[in-house]
C-alpha positions in Angstrom: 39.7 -4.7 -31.5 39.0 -8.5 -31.1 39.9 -11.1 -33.7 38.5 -14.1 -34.8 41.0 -15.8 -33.0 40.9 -14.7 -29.5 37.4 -14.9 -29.0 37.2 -18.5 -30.1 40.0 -19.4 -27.7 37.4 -20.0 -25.1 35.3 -22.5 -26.9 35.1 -26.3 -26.3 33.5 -29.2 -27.9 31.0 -31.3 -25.9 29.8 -34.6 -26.3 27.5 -35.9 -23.5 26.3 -39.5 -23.4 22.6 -40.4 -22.1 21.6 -43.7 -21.0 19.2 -45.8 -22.7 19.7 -43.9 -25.6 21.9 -44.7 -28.7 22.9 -41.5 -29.8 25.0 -38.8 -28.1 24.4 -35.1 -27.6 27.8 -33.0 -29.4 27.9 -29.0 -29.9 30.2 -26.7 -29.4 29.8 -24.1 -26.1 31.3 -20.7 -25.7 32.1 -21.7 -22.1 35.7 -22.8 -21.3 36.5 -26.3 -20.9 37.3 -26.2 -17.0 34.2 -23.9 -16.5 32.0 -27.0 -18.2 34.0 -29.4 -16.3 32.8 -27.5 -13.1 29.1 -27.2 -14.2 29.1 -31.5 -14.5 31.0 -32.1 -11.3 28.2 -30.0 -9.7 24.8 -31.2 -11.2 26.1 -35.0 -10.5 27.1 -34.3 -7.2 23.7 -32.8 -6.3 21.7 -34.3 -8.9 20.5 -31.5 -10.4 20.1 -31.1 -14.6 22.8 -30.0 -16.2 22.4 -27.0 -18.4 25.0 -25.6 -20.9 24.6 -23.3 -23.9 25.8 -23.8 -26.7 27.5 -21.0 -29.5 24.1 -20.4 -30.9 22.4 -19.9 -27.2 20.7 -22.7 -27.1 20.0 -24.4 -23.9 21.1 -28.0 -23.4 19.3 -29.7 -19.8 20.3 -33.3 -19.2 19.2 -34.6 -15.8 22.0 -35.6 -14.1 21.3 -39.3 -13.3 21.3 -39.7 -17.2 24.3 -38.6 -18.1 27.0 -41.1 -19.5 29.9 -39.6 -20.0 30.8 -36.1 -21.0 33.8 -35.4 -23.4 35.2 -31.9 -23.3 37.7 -30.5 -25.8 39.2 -27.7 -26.5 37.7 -26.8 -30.4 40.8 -27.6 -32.8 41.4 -25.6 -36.0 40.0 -25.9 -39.4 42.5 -27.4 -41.7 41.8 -25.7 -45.0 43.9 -27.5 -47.8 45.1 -30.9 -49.2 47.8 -31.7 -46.3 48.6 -34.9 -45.2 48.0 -34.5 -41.8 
């Protein structure tokens, strides 16, 4: 029996920058954060597109010579609540 908790362990938030364009790609993927960090070493080195999914399966292709930047995180926690932190 899985919980909510382990299967979202895996997860990671990524923001990917494209030039010449003001706004930034962000979604969260099912794929681990070192597995994503893989995927973008390889596309720039060969300059192939780089294509992730997302939680929903959707397909996200950004040719490699216009990526940015690309910000992976590990998905924090919903607060739920009125804490101060």
């Amino acid at each position: 029996m899985s919980t909510k908790k382990s299967e979202q362990g895996h997860k990671a938030e990524v923001r990917i920058a494209i030039t010449n364009v003001s706004g930034e790609v962000t979604f969260e993927s099912p794929t681990s954060a070192a597995e994503i960090r893989t995927l973008v070493s390889a596309a720039l080195a060969s300059g192939t597109p780089l294509i992730l999914t997302d939680v929903r399966g959707k397909e996200i292709i950004v040719p490699a010579d216009k990526i940015g930047f690309v910000e992976i995180g590990a998905q924090s926690e919903r607060r739920v609540g009125f804490g101060t932190l």
